[in-house]
N, C-alpha and C positions, 0 to 999 in steps of 0.2 A: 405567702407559702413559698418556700424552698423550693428553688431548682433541682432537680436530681440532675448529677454528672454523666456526662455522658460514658457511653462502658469501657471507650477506648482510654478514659482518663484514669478511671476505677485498678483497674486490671492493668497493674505497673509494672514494667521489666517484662512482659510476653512480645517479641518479638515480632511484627508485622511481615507477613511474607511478602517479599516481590512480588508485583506481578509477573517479571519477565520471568521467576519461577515457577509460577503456576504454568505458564504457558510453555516453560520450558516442559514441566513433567507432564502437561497433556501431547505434547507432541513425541516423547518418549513411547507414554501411551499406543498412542495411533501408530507408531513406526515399527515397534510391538505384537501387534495385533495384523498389522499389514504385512508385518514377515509371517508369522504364525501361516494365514490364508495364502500365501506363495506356497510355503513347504507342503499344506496339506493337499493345493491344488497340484503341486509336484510331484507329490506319491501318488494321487488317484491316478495322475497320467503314468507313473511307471507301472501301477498296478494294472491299469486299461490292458494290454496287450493280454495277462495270464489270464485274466478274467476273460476275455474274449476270446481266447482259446481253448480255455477250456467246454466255455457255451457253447461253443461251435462243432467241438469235438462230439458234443451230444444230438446233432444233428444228424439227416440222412443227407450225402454227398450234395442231392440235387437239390436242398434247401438252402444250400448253403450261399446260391445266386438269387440276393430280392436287397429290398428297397432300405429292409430293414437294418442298421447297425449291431444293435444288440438285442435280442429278443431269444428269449428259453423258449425252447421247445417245446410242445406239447405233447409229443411222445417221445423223449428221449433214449437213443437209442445208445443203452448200455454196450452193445454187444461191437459197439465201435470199439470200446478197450480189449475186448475179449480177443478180435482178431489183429489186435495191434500189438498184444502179449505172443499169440501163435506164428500169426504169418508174419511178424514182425520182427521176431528171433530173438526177444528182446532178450532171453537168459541168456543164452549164447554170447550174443554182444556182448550184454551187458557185465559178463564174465570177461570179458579181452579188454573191456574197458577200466575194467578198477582194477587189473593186473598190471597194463598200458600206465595207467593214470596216477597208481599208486606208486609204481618204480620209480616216475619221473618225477613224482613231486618227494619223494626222499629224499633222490641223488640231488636234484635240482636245490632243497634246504640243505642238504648237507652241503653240499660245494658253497654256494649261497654262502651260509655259513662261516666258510673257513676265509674265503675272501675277504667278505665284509669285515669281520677280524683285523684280518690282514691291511684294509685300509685305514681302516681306524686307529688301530694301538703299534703297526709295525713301524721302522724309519727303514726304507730300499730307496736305492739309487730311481729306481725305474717306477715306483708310483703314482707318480701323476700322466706316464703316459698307459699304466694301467689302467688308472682311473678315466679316460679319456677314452679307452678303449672299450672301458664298459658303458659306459653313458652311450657310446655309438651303436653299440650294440641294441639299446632301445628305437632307434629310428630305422634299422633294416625292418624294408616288408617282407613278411612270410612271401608273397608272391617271388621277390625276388630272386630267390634260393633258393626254388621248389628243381628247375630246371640244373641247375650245376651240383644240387645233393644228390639230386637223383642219379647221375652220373656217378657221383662217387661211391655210392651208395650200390649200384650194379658193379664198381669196380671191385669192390671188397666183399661182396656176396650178401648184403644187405637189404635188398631190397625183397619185401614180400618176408618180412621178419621181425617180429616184436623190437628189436635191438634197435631196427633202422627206424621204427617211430618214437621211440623212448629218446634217443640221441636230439633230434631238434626239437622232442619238448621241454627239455634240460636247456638247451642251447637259448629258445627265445623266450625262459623265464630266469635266466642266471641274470642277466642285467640288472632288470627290477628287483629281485631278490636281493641281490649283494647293496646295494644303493639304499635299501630298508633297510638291512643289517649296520651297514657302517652308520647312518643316521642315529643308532638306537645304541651302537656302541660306544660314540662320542658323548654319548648322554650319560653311560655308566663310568661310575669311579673307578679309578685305575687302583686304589688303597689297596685292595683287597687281594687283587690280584699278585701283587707287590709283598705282601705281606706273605701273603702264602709260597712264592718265590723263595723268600727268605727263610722259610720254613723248611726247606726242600724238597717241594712239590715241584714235579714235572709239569713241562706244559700240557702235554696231553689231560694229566691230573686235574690241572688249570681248569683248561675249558669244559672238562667234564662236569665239575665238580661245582664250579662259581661263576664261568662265564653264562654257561652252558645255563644255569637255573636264571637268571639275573633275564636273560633271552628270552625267557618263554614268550612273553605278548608276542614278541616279533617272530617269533617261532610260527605261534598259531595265526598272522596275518599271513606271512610266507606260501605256509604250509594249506592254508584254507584257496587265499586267492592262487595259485598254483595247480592247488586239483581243479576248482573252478574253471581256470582256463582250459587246461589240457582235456576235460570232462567234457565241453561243448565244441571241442576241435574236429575240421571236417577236413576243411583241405590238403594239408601235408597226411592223414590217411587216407584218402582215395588214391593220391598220387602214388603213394609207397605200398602199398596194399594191395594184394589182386586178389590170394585166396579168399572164399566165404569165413574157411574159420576164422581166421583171422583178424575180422573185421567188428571194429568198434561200433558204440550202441548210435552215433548219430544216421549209422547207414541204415537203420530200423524206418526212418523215415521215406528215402528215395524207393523202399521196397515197392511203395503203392504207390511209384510214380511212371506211367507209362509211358510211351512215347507219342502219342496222340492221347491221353487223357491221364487223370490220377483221380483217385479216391481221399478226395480231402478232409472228408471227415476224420476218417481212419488214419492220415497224416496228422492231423491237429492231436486225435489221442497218443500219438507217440510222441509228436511233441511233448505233451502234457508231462507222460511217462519218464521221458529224459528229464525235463526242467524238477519236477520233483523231486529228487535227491539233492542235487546242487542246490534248489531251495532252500530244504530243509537243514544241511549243512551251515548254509548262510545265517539262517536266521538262530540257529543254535550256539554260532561263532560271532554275533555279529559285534555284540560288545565288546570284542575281544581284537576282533577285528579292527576297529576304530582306538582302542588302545595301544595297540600295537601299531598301528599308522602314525599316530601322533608323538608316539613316546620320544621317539629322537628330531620333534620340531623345535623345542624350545630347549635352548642350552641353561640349565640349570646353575 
């Protein structure tokens, strides 16, 4: 009786895999799956903190000291938001704060803006120590400056005035701001610009017209991360600040803060109350955000 061939001989011209291929793609695999479980372990712990604040916010004050980390309530106690809306001013605030918040993140993308521009497509004598001057601009701390603006800020009648807090939220977001811009405009072709030059379009025309669209991601990365910052800012307004009206929605918080005790519950719900817009901004921008970051990383 005939031997039958074996199948590796039958089945001619199929290609044998390496092994060190297989083992190549299972360890692809595995490297895969082991980033995946970092990234999700990563969100749970950024998520941990709004989660735990918010549970917590549903507490009564004196619950709030036990054994337990995370545990809901069994009577939760709505009426923490109720007095975190009243006695917390939150309209009020919250009224000084997207007034505050919205000037400075205009002024701050428009300047932004015209800079970044300006570094990217202009040739001046003095732009690399422009450029050097903005980068520096990112490593002053706000602590720094609190004391010498504040000065100047009383010399020029500034102080205790929407003006005088708009002024250095502009000031310690123009850096980052222009540095996104010029990133994003090195990325864009200059053809068009060029073209329409020759056309006899003005510059203002220019940038309105073609830079200005071409912009947008980095518009909305600007324009989002910018109210974000200035949204959650405490320090440079306490300092500048004295009247009640006047006063932004983070001071909603230190309301219920005594001098020998606070009401943490009722603190946690205004937490809540603050981070909730700025969330929700986020997460409605957020693609947007990450494209507009990226856009001027890779030179095309």
């Amino acid at each position: 009786m005939r031997e039958q061939a074996p199948m590796a001989s039958v089945v001619r011209g199929a290609p044998a895999v390496p092994p060190r291929h297989i083992g190549a793609g299972i360890g692809a695999l595995v490297g895969t799956g082991a980033l995946h479980v970092a990234l999700v372990l990563f969100a749970l712990l950024q998520l941990f903190p709004l989660v735990w604040v918010f549970v917590y916010s549903l507490q009564g004050s004196g619950d709030l000291f036990g054994n337990d980390l995370l545990r809901l309530p069994d009577d939760p106690q709505w009426n923490n938001y109720a007095r975190a809306w009243t006695d917390g001013k939150v309209v009020r605030y919250g009224l000084n704060s997207i007034i505050v918040v919205t000037a400075s993140t205009a002024a701050s993308t428009f300047l932004s803006f015209c800079m970044g521009y300006a570094i990217a497509r202009m040739r001046w004598r003095w732009k690399p120590v422009a450029l050097g001057a903005i980068a520096m601009g990112m490593v002053v701390p706000i602590h720094a400056t609190l004391l010498p603006n504040f000065m100047w800020f009383g010399l020029f009648g500034l102080i205790d005035t929407r003006v005088g807090l708009i002024i250095p939220y502009v000031a310690f977001t123009l850096s980052f701001n222009t540095l996104i811009y010029a990133g994003h405009f090195r990325n864009l072709p200059a053809s068009l610009e060029e073209a329409a030059l020759l056309d006899g379009a003005s510059w203002p025309r220019i940038l309105w017209s073609i830079v200005a669209p071409l912009a947008a991601p980095a518009t909305v990365t600007v324009a989002v991360m910018t109210f974000l910052t200035n949204w959650n800012e405490f320090i440079m307004a306490n300092t500048y600040l004295a009247s009640d009206d006047l006063r932004t929605l983070p001071f909603s918080i230190i309301r219920f803060q005594g001098q020998y005790s606070a009401d943490y519950a009722v603190q946690f719900a205004c937490m809540t109350i603050v981070a909730l817009p700025a969330l929700a901004l986020y997460l409605f921008f957020s693609k947007h955000i990450m494209a507009g970051a990226t856009a001027g990383a890779v030179k095309e």
